[in-house]
PyMOL CGO cylinders between C-alpha atoms (Angstrom):
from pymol import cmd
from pymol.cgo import CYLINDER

trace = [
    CYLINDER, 0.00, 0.00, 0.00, 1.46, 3.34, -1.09, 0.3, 1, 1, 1, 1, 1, 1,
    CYLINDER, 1.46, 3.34, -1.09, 1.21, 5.44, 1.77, 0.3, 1, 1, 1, 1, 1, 1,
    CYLINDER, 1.21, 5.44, 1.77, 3.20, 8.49, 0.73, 0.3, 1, 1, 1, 1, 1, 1,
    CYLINDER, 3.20, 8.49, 0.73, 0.38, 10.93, 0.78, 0.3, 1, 1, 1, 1, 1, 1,
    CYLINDER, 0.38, 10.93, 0.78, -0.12, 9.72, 4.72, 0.3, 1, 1, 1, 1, 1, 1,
    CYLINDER, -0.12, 9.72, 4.72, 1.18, 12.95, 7.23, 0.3, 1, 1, 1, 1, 1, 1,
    CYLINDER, 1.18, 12.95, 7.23, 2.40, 11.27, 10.11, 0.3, 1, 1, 1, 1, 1, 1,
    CYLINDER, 2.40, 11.27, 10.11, 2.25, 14.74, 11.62, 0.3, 1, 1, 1, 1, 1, 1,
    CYLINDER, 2.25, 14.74, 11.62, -1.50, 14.69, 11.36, 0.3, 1, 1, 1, 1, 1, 1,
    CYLINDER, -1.50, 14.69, 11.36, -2.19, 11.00, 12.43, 0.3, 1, 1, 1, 1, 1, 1,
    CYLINDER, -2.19, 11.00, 12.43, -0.74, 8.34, 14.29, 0.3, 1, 1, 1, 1, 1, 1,
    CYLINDER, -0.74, 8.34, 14.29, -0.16, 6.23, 11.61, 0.3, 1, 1, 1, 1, 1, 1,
    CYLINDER, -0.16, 6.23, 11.61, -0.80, 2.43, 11.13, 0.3, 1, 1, 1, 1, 1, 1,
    CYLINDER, -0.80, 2.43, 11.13, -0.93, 0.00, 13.63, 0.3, 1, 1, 1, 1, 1, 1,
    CYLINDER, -0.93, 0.00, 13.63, -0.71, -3.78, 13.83, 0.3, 1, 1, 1, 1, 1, 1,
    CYLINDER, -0.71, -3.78, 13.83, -4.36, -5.31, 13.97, 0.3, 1, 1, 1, 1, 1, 1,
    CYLINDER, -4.36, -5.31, 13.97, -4.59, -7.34, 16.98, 0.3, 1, 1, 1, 1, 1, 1,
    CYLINDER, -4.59, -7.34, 16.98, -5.97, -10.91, 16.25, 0.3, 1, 1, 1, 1, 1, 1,
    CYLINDER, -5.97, -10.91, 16.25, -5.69, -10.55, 12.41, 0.3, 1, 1, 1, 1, 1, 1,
    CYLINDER, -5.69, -10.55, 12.41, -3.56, -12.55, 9.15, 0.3, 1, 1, 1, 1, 1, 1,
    CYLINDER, -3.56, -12.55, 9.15, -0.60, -8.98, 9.70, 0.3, 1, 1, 1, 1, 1, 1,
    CYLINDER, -0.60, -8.98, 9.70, -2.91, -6.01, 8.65, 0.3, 1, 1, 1, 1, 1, 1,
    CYLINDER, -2.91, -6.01, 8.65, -3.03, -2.67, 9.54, 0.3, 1, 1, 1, 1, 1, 1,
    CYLINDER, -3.03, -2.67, 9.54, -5.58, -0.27, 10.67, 0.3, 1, 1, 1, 1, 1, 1,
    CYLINDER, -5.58, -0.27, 10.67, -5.15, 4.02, 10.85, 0.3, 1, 1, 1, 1, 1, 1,
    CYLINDER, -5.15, 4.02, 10.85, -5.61, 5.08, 14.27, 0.3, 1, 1, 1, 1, 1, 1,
    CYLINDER, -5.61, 5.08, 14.27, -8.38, 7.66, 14.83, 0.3, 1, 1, 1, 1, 1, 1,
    CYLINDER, -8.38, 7.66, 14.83, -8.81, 9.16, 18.29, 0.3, 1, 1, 1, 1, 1, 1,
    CYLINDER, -8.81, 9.16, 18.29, -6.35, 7.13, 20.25, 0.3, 1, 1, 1, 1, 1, 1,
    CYLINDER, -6.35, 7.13, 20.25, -4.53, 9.86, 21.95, 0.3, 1, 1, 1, 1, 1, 1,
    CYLINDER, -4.53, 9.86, 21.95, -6.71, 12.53, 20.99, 0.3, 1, 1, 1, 1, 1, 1,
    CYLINDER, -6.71, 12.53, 20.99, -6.04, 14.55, 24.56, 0.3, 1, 1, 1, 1, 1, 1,
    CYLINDER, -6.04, 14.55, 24.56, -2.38, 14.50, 24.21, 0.3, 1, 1, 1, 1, 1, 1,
    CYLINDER, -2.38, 14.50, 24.21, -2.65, 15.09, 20.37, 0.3, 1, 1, 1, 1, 1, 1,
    CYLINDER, -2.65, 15.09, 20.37, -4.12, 17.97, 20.68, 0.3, 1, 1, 1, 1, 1, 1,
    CYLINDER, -4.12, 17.97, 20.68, -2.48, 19.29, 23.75, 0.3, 1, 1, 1, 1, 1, 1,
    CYLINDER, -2.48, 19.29, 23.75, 0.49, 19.08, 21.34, 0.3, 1, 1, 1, 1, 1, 1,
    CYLINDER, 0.49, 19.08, 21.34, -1.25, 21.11, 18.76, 0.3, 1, 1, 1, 1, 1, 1,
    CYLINDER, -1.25, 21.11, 18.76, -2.32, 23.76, 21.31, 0.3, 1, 1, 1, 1, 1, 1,
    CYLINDER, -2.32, 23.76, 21.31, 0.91, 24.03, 21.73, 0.3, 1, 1, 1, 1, 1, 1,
    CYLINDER, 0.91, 24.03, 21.73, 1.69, 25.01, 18.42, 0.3, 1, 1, 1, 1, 1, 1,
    CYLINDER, 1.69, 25.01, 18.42, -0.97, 27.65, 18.24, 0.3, 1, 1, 1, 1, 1, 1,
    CYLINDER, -0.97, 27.65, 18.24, -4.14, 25.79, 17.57, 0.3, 1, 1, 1, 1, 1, 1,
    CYLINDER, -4.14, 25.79, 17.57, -7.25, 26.87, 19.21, 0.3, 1, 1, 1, 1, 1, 1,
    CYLINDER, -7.25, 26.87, 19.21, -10.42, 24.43, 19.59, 0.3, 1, 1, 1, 1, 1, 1,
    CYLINDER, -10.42, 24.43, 19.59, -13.95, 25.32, 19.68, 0.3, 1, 1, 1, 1, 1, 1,
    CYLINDER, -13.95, 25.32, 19.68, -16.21, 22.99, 21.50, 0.3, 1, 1, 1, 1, 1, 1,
    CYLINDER, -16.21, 22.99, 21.50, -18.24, 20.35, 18.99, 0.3, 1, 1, 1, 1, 1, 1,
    CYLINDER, -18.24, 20.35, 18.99, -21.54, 20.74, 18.42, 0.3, 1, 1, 1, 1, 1, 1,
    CYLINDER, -21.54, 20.74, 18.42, -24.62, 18.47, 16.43, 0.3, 1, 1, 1, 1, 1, 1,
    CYLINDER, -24.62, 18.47, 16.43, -24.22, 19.01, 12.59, 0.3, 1, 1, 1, 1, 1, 1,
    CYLINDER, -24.22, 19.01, 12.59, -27.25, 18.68, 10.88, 0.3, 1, 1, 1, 1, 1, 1,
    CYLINDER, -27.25, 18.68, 10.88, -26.52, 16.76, 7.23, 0.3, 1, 1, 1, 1, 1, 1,
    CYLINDER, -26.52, 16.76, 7.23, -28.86, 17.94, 4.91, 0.3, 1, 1, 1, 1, 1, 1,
    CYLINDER, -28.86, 17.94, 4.91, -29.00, 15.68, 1.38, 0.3, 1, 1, 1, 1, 1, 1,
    CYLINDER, -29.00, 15.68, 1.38, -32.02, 16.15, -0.62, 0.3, 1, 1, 1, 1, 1, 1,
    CYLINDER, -32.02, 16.15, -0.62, -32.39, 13.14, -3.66, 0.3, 1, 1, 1, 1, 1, 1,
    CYLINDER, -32.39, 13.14, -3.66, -33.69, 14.35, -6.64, 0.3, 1, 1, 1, 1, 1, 1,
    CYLINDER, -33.69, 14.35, -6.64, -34.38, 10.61, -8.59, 0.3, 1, 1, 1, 1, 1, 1,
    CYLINDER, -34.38, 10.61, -8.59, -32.92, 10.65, -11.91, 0.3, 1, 1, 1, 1, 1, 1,
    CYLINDER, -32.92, 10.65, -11.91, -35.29, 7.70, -12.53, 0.3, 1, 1, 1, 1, 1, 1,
    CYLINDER, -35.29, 7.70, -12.53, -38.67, 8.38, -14.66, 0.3, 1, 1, 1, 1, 1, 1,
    CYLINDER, -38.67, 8.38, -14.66, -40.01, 9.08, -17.84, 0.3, 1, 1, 1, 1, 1, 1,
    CYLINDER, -40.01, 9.08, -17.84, -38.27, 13.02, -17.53, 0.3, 1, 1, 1, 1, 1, 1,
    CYLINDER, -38.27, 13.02, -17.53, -35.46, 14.24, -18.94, 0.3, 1, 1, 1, 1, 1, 1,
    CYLINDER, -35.46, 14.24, -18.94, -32.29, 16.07, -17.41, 0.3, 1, 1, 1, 1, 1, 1,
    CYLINDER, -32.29, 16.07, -17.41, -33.71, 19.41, -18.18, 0.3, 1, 1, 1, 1, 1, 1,
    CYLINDER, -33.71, 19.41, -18.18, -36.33, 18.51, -16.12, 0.3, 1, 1, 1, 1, 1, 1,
    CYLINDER, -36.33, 18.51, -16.12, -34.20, 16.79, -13.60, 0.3, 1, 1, 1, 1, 1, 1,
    CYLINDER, -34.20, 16.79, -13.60, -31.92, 19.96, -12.82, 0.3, 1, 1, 1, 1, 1, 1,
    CYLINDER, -31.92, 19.96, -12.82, -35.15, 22.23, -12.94, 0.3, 1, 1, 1, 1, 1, 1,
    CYLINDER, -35.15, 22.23, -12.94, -36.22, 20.32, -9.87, 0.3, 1, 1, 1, 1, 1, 1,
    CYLINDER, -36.22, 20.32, -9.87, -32.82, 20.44, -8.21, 0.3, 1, 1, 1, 1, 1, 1,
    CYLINDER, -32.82, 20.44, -8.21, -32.92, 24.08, -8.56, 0.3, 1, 1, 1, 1, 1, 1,
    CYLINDER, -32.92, 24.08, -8.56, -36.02, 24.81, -7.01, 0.3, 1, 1, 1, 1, 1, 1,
    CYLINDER, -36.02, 24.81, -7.01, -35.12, 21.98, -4.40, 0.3, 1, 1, 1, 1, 1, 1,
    CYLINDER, -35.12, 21.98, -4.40, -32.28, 23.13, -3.29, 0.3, 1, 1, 1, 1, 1, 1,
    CYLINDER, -32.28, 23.13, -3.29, -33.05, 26.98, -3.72, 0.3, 1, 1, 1, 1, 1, 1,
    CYLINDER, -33.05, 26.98, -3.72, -35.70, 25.82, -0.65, 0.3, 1, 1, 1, 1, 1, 1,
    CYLINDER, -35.70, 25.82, -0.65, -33.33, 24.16, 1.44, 0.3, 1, 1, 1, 1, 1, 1,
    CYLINDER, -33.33, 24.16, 1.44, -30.47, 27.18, 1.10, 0.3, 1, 1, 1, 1, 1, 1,
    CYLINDER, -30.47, 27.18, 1.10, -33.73, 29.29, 1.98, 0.3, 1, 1, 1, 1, 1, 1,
    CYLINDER, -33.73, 29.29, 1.98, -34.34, 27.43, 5.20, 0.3, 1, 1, 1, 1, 1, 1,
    CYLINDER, -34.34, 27.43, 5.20, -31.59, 25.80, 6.37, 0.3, 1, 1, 1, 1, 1, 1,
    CYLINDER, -31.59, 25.80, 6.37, -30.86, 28.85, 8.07, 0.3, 1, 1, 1, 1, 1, 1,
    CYLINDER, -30.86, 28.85, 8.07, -34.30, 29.07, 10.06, 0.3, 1, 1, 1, 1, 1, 1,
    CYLINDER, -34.30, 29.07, 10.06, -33.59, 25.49, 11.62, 0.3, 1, 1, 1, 1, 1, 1,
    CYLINDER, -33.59, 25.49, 11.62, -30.32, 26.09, 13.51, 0.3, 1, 1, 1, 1, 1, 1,
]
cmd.load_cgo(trace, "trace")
């Protein structure tokens, strides 16, 4: 596996997988606290996480209509949802 775009400085890196044939997993939020300790350190600041809403409206490109049609609808659709999205938070 090529892993030259991987910045070690970033992650942690791979680690053995316990209990598997020699593979590798990335390591996520193992030592988050220090981690970022480290990078408050450096100059980062951290804000406090919050809920994200994940908005994803599906406009079906199945049917008897054609694209025209199809990216009409999108436009209105998601004209709405940049309208309102807003309102909810």
């Amino acid at each position: 596996m090529d892993l030259k775009w991987f910045d070690k400085t970033k992650f942690p890196g791979l680690v053995p997988l316990p209990g598997s044939n020699n593979e590798s997993w990335c390591q996520g939020l193992d030592g988050l606290s220090s981690r970022t300790a480290a990078y408050y350190q450096q100059g980062a600041r951290f804000t406090k996480c919050g809920l994200v809403s994940i908005v994803e409206p599906e406009i079906l490109l199945d049917g008897e209509h054609d694209i025209d049609r199809t990216f009409e609808v999108a436009q209105k659709v998601w004209a709405e949802v940049i309208f309102y999205l807003p309102r909810t938070m």
